[in-house]
DSSP file (Angstrom, degrees, kcal/mol; ACC not computed):
  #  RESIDUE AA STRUCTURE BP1 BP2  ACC     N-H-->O    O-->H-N    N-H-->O    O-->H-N    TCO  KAPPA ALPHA  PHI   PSI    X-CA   Y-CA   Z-CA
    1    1 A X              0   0    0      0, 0.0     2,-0.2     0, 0.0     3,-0.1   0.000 360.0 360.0 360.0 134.5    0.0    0.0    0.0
    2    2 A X        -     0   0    0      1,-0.1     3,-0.1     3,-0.0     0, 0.0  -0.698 360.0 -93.9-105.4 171.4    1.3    3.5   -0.6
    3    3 A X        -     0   0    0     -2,-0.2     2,-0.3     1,-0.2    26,-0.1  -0.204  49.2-121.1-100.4 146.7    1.7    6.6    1.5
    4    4 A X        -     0   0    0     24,-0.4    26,-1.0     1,-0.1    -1,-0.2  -0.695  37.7-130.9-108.2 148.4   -1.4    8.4    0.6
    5    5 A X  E     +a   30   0A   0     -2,-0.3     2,-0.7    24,-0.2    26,-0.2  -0.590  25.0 179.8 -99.0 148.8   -0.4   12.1   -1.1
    6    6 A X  E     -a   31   0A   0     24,-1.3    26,-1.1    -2,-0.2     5,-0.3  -0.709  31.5-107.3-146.4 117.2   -1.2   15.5   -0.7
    7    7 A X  E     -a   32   0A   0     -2,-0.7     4,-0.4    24,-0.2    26,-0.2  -0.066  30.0-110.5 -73.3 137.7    0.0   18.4   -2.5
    8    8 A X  S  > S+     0   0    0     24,-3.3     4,-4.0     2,-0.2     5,-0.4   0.426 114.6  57.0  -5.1 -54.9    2.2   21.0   -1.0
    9    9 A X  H >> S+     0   0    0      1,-0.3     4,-0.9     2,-0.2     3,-0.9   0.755 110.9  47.3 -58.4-105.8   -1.0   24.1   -1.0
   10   10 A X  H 3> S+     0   0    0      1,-0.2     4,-3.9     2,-0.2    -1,-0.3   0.511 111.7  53.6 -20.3 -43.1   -3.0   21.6    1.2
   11   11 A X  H 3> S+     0   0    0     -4,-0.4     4,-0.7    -5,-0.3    -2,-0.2   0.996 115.7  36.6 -45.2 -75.0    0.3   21.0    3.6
   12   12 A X  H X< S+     0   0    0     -4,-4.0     3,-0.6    -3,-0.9     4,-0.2   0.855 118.7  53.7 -66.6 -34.6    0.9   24.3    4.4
   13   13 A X  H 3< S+     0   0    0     -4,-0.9    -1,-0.3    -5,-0.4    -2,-0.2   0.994 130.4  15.7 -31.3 -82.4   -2.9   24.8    4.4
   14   14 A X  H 3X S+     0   0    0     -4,-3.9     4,-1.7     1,-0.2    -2,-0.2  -0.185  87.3 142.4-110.6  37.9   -3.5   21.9    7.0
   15   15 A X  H XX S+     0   0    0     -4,-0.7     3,-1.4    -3,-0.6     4,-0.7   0.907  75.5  35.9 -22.4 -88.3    0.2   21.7    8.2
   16   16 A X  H >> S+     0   0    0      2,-0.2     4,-1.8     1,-0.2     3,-1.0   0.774 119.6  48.3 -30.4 -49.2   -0.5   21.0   11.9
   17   17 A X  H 3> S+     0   0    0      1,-0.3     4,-1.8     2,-0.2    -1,-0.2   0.859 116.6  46.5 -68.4 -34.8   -3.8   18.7   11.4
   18   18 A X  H << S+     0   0    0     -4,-1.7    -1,-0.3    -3,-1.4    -2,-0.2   0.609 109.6  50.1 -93.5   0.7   -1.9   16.9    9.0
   19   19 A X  H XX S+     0   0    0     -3,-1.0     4,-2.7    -4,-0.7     3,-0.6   0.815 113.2  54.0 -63.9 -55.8    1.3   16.6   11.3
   20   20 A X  H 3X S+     0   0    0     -4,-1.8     4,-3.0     1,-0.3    -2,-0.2   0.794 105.1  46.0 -51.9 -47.2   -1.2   15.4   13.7
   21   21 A X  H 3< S+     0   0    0     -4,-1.8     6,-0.4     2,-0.2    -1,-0.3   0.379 107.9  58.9 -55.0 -21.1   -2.7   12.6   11.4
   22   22 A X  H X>>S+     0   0    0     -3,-0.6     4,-2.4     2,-0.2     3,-1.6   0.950 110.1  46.7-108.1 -81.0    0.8   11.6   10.7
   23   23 A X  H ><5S+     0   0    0     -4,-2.7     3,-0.6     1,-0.3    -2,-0.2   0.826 115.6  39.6  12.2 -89.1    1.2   11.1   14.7
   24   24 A X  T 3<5S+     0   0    0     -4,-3.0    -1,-0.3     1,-0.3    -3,-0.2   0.671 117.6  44.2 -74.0  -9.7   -1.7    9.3   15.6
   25   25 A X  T <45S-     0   0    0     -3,-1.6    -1,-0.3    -4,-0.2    -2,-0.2   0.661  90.4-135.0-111.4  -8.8   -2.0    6.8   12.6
   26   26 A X  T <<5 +     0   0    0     -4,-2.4    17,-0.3    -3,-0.6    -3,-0.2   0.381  62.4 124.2 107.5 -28.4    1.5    6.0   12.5
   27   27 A X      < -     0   0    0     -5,-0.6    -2,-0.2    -6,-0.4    -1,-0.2  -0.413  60.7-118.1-104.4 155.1    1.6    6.4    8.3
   28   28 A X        -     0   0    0     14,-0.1   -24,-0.4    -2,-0.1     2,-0.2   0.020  23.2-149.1 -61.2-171.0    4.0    8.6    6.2
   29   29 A X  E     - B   0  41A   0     12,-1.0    12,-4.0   -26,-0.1     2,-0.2  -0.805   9.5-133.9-168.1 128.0    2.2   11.0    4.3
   30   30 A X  E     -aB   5  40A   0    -26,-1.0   -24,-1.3    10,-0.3     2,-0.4  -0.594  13.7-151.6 -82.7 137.4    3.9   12.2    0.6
   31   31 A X  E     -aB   6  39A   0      8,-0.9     8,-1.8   -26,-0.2     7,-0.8  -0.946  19.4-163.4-134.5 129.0    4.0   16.2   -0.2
   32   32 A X  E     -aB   7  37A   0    -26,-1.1   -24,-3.3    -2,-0.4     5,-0.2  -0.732  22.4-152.6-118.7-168.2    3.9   16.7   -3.7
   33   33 A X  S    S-     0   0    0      3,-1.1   -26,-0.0    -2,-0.2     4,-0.0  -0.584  90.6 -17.0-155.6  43.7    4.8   19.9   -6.1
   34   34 A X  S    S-     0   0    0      1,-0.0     3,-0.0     0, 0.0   -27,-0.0   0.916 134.0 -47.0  69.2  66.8    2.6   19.7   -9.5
   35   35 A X  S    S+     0   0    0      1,-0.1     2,-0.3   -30,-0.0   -28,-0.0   0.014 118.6 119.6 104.7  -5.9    1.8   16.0   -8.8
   36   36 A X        -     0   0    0      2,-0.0    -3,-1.1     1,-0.0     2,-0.4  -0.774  64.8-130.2 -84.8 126.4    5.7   15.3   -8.0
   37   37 A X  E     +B   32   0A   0     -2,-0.3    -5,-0.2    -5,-0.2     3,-0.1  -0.609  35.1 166.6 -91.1 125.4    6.4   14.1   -4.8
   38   38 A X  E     +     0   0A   0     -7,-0.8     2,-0.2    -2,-0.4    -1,-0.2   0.263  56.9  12.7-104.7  -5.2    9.1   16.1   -3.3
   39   39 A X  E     -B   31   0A   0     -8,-1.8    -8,-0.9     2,-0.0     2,-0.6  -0.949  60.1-142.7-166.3 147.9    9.3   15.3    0.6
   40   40 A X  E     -B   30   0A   0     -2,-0.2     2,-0.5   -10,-0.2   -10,-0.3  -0.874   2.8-145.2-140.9 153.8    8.0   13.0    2.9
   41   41 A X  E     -B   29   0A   0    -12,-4.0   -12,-1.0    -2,-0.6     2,-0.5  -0.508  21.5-177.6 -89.6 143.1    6.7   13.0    6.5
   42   42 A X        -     0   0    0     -2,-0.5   -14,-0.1   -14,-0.2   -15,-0.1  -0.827  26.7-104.3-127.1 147.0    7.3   10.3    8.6
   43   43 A X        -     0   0    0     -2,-0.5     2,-0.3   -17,-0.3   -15,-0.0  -0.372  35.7-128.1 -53.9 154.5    6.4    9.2   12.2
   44   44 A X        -     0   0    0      5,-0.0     2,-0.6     3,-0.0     3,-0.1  -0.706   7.0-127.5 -79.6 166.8    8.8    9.4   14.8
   45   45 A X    >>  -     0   0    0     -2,-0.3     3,-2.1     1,-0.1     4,-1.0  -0.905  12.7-158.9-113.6 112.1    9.8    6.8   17.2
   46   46 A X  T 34 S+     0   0    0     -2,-0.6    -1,-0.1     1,-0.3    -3,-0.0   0.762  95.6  55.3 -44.5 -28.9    9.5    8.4   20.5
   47   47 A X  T 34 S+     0   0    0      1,-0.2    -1,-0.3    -3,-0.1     3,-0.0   0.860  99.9  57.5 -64.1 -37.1   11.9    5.7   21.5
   48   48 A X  T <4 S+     0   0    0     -3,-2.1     2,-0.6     1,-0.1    -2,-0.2   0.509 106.8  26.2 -74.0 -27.9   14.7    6.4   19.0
   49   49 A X  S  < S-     0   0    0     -4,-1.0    -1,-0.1     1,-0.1     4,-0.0  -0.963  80.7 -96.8-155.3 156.0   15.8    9.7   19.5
   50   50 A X        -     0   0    0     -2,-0.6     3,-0.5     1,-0.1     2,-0.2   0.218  40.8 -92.4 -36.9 155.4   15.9   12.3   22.1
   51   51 A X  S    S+     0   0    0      1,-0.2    -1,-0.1     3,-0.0     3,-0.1  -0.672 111.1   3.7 -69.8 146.0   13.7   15.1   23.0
   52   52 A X  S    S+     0   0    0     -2,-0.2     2,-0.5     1,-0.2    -1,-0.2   0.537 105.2 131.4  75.2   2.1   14.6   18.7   21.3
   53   53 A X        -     0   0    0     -3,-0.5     2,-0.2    -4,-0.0    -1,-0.2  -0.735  41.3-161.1-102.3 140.3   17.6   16.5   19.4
   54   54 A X        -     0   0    0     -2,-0.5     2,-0.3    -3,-0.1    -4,-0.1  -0.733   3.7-153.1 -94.8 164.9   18.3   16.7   15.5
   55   55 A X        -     0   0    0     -2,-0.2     2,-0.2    -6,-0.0    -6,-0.0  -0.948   9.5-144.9-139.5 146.8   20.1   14.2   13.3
   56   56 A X        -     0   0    0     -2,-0.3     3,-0.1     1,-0.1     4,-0.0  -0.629   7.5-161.8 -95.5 179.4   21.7   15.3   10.4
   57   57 A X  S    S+     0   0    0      1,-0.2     2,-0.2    -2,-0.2    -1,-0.1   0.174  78.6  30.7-116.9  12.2   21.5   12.1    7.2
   58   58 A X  S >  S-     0   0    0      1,-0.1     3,-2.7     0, 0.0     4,-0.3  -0.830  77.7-124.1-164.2 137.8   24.2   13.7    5.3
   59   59 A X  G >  S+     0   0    0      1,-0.3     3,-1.7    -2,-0.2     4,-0.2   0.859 107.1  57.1 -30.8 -61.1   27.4   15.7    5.8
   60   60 A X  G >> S+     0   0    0      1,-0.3     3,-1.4     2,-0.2     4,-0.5   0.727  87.6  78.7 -48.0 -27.4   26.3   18.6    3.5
   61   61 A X  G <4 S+     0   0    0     -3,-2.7     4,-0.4     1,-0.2     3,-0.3   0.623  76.2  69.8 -45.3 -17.5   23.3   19.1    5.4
   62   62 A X  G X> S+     0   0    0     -3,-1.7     4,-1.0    -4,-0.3     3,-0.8   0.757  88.6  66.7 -85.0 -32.9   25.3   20.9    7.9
   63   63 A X  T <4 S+     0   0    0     -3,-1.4    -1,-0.2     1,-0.2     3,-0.2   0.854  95.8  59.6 -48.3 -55.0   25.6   23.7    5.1
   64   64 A X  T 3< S+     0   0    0     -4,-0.5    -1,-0.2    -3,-0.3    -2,-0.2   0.708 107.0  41.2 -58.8 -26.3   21.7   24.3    5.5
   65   65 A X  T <4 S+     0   0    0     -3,-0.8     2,-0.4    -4,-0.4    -1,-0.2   0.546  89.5  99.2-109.5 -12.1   21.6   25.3    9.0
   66   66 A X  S  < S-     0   0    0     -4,-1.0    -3,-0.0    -3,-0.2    -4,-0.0  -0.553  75.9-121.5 -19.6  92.9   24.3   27.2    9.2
   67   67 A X        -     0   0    0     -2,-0.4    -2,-0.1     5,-0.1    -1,-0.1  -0.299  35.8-116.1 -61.6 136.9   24.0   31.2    9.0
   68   68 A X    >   -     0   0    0      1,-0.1     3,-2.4     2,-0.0     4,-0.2  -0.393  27.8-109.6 -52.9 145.3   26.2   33.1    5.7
   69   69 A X  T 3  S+     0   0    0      1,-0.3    -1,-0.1     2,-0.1    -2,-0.1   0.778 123.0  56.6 -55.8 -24.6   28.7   35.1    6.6
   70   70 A X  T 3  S-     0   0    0      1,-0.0    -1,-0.3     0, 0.0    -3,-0.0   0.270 115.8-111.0-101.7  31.4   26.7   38.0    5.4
   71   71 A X    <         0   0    0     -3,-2.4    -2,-0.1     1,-0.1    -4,-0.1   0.731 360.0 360.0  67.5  24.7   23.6   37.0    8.0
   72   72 A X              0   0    0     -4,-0.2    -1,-0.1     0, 0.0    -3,-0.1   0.640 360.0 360.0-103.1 360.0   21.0   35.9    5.6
């Protein structure tokens, strides 16, 4: 069975509710972009990682969170 989809305008629409739904049912849920899926949300497991903690899943990520020198 696959992660049932919803495109991006509806996410940002019904972020939270659909944050929520993601929670309680357990299921990913697919964000698409003109029908292309471009991200997906996933449960946690409360067990697997820490409160407040991020994990990076690739070295270059470190790039993204990181402020520019010139503060943007």
């Amino acid at each position: 069975m696959s992660d049932p989809a919803v495109p991006a305008s509806v996410f940002k629409a019904r972020c939270l509710a659909l944050l929520d739904e993601v929670a309680t049912t357990h299921r990913s849920l697919v964000i698409t972009k003109h029908g292309v899926p471009v991200a997906r949300v996933v449960p946690i497991d409360n067990h697997a990682v820490g409160h407040g903690s991020v994990t990076l899943q690739a070295d270059d990520d470190a790039d993204y969170f990181t402020a520019s020198e010139d503060g943007v």
